[in-house]
C-alpha positions as CSV (number, residue, x, y, z in Angstrom):
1,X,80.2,-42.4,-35.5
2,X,79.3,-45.6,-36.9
3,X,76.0,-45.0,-38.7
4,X,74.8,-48.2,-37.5
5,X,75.2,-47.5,-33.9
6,X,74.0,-44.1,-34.5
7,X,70.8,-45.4,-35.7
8,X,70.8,-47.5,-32.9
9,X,71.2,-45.0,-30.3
10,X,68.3,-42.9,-31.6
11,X,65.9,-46.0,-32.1
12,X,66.2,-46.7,-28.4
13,X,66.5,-42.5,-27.5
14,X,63.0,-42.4,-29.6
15,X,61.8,-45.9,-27.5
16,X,62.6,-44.1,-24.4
17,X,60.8,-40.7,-25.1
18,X,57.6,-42.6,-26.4
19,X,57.7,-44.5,-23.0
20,X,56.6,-41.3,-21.1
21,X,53.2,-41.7,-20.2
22,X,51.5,-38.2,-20.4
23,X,48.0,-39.7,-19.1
24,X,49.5,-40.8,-16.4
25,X,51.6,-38.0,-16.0
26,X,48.8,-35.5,-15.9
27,X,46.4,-37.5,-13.7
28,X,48.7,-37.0,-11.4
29,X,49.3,-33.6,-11.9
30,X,45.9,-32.9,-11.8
31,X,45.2,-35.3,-9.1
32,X,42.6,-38.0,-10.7
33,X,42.9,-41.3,-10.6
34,X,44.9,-43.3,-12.8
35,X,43.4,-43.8,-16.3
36,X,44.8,-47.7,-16.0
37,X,42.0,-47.7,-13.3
38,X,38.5,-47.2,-15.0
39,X,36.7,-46.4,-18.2
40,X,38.6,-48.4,-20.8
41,X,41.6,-48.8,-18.6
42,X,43.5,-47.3,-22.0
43,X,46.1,-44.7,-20.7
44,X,45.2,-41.9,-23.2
45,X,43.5,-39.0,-23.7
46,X,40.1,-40.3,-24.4
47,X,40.1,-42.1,-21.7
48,X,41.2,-39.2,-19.1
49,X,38.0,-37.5,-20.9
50,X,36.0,-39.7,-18.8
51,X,37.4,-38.3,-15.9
52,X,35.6,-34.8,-16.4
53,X,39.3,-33.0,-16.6
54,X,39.2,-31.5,-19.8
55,X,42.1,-30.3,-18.9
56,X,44.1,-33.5,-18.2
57,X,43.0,-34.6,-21.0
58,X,44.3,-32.2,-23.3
59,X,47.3,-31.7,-21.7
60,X,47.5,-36.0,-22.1
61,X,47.2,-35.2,-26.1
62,X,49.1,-32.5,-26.6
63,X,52.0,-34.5,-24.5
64,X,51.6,-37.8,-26.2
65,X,51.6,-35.9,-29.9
66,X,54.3,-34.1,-29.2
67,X,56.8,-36.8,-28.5
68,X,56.1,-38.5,-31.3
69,X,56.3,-35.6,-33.4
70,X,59.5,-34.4,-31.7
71,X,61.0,-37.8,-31.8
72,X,60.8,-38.4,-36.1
73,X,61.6,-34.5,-36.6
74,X,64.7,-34.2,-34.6
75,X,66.1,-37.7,-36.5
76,X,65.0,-36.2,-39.7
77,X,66.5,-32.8,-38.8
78,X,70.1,-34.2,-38.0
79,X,69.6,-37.3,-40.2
80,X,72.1,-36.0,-42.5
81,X,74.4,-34.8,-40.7
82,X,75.2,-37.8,-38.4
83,X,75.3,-40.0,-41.8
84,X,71.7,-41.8,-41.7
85,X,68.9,-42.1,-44.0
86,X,65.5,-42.5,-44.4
87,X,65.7,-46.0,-42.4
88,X,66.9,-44.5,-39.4
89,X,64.0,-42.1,-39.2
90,X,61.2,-44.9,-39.9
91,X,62.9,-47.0,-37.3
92,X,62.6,-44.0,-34.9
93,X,59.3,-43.4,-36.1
94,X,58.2,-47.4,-35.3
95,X,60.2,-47.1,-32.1
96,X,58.7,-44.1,-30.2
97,X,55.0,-45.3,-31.2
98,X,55.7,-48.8,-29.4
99,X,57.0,-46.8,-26.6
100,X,53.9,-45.3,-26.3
101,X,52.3,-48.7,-27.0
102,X,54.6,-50.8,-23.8
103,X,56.3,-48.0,-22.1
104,X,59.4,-49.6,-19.9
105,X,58.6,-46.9,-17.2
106,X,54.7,-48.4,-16.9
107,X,55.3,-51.9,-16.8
108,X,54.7,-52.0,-20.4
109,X,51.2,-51.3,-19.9
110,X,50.2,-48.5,-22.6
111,X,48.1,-46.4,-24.5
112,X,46.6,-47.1,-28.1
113,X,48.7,-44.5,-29.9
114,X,46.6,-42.1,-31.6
115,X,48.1,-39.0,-30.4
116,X,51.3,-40.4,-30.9
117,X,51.0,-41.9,-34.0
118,X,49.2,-38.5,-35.5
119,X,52.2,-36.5,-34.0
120,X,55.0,-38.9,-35.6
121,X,52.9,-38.2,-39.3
122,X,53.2,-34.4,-38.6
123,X,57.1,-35.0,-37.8
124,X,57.2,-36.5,-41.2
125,X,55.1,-34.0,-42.8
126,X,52.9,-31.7,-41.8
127,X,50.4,-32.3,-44.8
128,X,50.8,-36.0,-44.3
129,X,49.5,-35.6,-40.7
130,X,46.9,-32.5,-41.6
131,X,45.5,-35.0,-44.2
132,X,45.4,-37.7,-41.5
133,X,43.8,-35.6,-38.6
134,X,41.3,-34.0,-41.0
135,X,40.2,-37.6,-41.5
136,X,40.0,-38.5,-37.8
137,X,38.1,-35.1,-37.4
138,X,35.7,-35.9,-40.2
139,X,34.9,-39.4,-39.1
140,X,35.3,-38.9,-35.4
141,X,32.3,-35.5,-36.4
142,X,29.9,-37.8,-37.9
143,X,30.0,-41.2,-36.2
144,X,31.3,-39.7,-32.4
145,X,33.4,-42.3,-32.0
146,X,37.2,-42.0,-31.2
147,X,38.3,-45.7,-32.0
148,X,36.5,-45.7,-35.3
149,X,37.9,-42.6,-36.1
150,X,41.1,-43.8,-35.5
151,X,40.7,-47.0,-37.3
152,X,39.6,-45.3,-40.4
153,X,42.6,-42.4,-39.9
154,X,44.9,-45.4,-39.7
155,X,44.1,-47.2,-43.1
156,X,44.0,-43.9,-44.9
157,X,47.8,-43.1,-43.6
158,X,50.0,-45.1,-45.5
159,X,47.3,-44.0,-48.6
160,X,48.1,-40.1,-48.3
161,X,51.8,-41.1,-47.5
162,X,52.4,-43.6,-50.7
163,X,50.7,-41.0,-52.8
164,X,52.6,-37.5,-51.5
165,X,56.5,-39.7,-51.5
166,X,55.6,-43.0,-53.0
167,X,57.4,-46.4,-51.6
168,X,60.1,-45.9,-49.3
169,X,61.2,-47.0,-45.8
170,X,59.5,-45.0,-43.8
171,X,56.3,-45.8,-45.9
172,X,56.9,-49.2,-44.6
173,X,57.0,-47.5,-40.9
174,X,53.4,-45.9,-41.4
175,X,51.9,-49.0,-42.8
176,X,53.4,-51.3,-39.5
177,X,51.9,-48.0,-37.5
178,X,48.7,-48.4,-38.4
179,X,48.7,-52.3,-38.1
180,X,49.6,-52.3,-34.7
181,X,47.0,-49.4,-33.8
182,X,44.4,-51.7,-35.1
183,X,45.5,-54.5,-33.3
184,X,45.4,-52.6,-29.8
185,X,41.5,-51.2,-30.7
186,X,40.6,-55.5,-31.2
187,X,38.6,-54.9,-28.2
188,X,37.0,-51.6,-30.0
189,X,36.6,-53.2,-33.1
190,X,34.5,-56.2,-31.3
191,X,32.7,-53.4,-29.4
192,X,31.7,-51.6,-32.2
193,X,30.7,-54.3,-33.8
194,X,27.8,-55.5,-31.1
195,X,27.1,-51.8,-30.5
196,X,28.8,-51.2,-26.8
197,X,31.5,-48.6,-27.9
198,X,31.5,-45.9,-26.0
199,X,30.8,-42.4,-28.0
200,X,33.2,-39.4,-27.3
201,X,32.3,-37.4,-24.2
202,X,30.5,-40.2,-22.4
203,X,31.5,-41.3,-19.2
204,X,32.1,-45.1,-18.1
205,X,33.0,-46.5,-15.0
206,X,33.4,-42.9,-13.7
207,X,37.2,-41.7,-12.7
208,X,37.1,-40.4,-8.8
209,X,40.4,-38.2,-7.4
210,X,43.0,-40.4,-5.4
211,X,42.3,-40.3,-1.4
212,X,44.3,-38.1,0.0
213,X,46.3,-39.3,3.0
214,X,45.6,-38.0,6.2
């Protein structure tokens, strides 16, 4: 096959898979209400925290890591063999995180991207995304909050990446990654700034099951 249209067809496969919202997936398995409808209104697992289902909530991460994660492994895996190159699996990379960003199967309405983004880093290397999650660990540990966490996760990223495999393309996919998770915590970022973030565990605008029909 063409590489071109091969890379094609696995930039919108990876677009498609990163559309698959897990929070909103899980609430309903779990039968809370829609994360799109309190707290934050962010689709994700911090958000289905506030819910008080741990369990959605890690199901929600696990979920939204491992599609990004599966999504940049498997184009790196067969990369080779179906003639494509390092630009095929940065534009798979880019393209399942703004799935998860505005997922076609949610009205484009989606998550920030932290699970995702950490699982597409793992896909590309498990140190590179071990460096980055020890980061978001270490910040999230001392500070307790998510989004600041994530911020500071997301500038060190392309950092760990340019110095483990120097300037390439899919450099240039971590670095618009990290840009566009900055640009959906705006609202964090101004939060944090007059003091109104919420800390991880706390509960806001409290998430109540989904009547049941009679």
């Amino acid at each position: 096959m063409n590489p071109v249209i091969t890379t094609v067809a696995m930039t919108v496969a990876a677009y498609l898979l990163g559309s698959i919202s897990f929070a909103v997936v899980m609430s309903k398995v779990y039968g809370i209400a829609d994360p799109r409808t309190y707290g934050s209104k962010n689709p994700g697992a911090t958000n289905v925290l506030r819910s008080g289902n741990k369990g959605a909530a890690i199901m929600t991460l696990l979920g939204d890591g491992a599609k990004g994660w599966l999504a940049v492994f498997l184009a790196d895996h067969f990369a080779s063999a179906l003639g494509v190159g390092d630009t095929a699996v940065a534009l798979v990379a880019i393209a399942v995180f703004l799935g998860h960003l505005w997922p076609v199967f949610f009205r484009f309405v989606g998550g920030k991207g932290v699970a995702t983004a950490l699982g597409v880093l793992l896909g590309i290397n498990p140190w590179l995304g071990l460096a980055t999650l020890a980061t978001w660990l270490i910040i999230a540990y001392a500070f307790r909050y998510s989004s600041l966490a994530a911020l500071v996760a997301a500038l060190f990223a392309p950092f760990y990446y340019g110095l483990l495999f120097g300037v390439d393309p899919i450099l240039l996919a971590v670095i618009v990654m990290s840009v566009l998770l900055a640009y959906r915590h705006s609202q964090n970022i101004a939060n944090l700034l007059s003091g109104k973030e919420s800390k991880i565990g706390g509960k806001k605008d409290g998430a109540k099951a989904p009547a049941k029909k009679k």
